[in-house]
Structure formats: structure tokens, C-alpha cells
N, C-alpha and C positions, 0 to 999 in steps of 0.2 A: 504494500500500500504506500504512497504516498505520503511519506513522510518528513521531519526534520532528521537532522545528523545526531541534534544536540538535544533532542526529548523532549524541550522544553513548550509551555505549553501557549498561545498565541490568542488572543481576544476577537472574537467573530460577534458578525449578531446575520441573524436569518431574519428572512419572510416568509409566512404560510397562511395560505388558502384555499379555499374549494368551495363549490356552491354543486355538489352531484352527493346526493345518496345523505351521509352523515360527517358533514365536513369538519364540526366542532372535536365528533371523535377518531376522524383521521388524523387532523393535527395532532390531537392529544397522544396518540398511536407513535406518531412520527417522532416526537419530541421525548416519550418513552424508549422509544428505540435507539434514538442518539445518547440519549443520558445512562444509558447501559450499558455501550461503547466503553471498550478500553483509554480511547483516545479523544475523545469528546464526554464535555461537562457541561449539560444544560445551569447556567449560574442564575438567570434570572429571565422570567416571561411576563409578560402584557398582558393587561386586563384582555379579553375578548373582543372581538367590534363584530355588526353587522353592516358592512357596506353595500350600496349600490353599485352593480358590474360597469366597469371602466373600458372605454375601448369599444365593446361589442353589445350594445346597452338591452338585446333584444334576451336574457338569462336570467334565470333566478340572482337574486340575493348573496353576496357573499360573506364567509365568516373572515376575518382574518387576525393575524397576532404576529409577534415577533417576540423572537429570543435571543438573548445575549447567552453565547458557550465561550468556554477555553475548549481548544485543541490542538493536540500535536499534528494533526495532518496540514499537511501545506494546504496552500489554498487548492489545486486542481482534485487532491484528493478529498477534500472537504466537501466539494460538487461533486466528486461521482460518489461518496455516500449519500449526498442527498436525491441525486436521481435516481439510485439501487431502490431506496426506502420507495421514492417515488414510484416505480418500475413495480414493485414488490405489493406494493398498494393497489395495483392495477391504472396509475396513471395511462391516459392516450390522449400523445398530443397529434390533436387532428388541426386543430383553427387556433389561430395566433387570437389571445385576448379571449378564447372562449371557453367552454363550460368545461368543468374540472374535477376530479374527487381527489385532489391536492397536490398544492406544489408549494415548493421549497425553493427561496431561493437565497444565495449568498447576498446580501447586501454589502457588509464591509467585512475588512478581512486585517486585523493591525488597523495600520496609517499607510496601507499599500494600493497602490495605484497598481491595477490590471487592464489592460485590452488589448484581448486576445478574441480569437474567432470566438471562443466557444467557455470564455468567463473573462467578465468584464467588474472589475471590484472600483470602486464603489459601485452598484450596481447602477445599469446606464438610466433609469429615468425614475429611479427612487424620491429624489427632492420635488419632483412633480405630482405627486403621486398621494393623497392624504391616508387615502386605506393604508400605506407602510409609514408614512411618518408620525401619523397620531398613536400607534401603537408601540414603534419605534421612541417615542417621545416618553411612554410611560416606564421603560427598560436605560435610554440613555440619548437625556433630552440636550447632554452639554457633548455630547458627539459629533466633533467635526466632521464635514464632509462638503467636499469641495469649496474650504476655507469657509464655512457659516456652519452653526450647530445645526442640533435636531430642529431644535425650540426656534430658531427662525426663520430654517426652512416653512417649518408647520403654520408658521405665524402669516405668511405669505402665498399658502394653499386655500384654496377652496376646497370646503370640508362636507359641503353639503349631502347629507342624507345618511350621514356617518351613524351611528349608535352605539354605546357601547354594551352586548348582549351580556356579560357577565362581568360583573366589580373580581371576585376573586380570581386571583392573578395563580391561586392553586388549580383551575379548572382542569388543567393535562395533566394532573397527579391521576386522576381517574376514582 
């Protein structure tokens, strides 16, 4: 696997989603599965949200959250334990922005700039985005990213139709 040399362990934070079948408890699934990893530490999650779908507006409702981990996998092995989980869940991606039973994706990775074909860290249209930054905001709102925090990015987002479907931030304990 994709690893460091030196073991040591590296500050991530993910996005996850889905609006197909039971999305609340795929994520929870997903973020179990990570945090039982030898090399990933779920440290801290997000209250829950219900967003309205972005991009492809004709789908149900989506849940989403974010997590702050440590991990020793580099960043590209980071992303392909998330799309195994993904994969494993029976993701299919058929339509870009469309209906889901969940996805995961690397947002920031460190303070490391990536683009590359196939991961792009900070992740490419995150600060636009309020379903990941208002969520992102409850886990780590003084996170730089692209020289401005969470908390400003979010401050300059339109937010509308946001909710937050659950206050407890234990919800993916199960």
C-alpha cells in the first residue's frame, strides 16, 4: 500500500455523500471502516447536513459530513482506500454530479498542493461548494485552503437549503 518511509502519521479531512438507498448509514459504514484501519484515525466528524443536489438538481436530497483523520498512507493511497470502500459499497459512477449510495472524497491532504489526472488536493471546487464547507467548518473552521480559512470561504457561499439533519456529531458510531 501506499505508504510513508517514516510511519508517521499526516492530517486529512474527507467529504461524504449519497442521496441512493440509506446514505446516512453508508457514510457511517465508510467512516467505521476507515477508523478500523491500521493506518487511518477517524479524529473528528461533523454534525450531519441535508443538502439540496448541486450540479444535477433533477435527484433526491443529499446527506452529507466530513471528517478530519490522521494517516500514514500518502495521499494517492488514501484515495484508493476510499474508492475500495467506495467500490465495496457498490458505488457506480455512471453521471458526473448524479445520484449516489456514496462517495468519499479527499478534500485536503497536510498543506499539500496536488494536480494530478486522477487527485487533485485541495480538492478542485471545495470553496464553492457549501454542502462541504459548512460541514467542513464544524470539524476545522481555521483551515487554510487556498490562503483563506474554512470560516471565510463559508462566509462567502450561498448556503441555501442547507439543514442540519443531526446535532450529534457521534451519528457514524452506529
Amino acid at each position: 500500500m501506499n505508504t510513508f518511509n517514516d510511519g508517521g502519521w499526516r492530517f486529512a479531512t474527507l467529504g461524504l455523500g449519497g442521496n441512493i438507498g440509506d446514505p446516512v448509514a453508508a457514510m457511517a459504514l465508510a467512516l467505521r471502516r476507515l477508523d478500523a484501519r491500521q493506518d487511518c484515525r477517524v479524529r473528528d466528524v461533523s454534525r450531519l447536513y441535508r443538502t439540496p443536489p448541486w450540479g444535477k438538481t433533477d435527484q433526491a436530497d443529499f446527506y452529507n459530513a466530513c471528517a478530519a483523520i490522521e494517516t500514514t498512507l500518502a495521499p494517492h493511497g488514501l484515495l484508493e482506500v476510499c474508492l475500495e470502500i467506495e467500490r465495496d459499497m457498490k458505488r457506480v459512477r455512471s453521471e458526473r454530479w448524479g445520484p449516489r449510495t456514496i462517495d468519499i472524497d479527499v478534500l485536503t491532504y497536510d498543506a499539500l498542493d496536488i494536480d494530478e489526472q486522477d487527485l487533485t488536493v485541495p480538492h478542485a471546487r471545495m470553496t464553492e461548494r457549501a454542502f462541504v464547507l459548512m460541514p467542513l467548518a464544524d470539524i476545522a473552521a481555521d483551515l487554510k485552503v487556498k490562503g483563506r480559512t474554512i470560516a471565510d470561504w463559508l462566509a462567502s457561499t450561498p448556503a441555501e437549503g442547507i439543514v442540519v439533519a443531526n446535532e450529534n456529531r457521534a451519528w457514524w458510531r452506529g
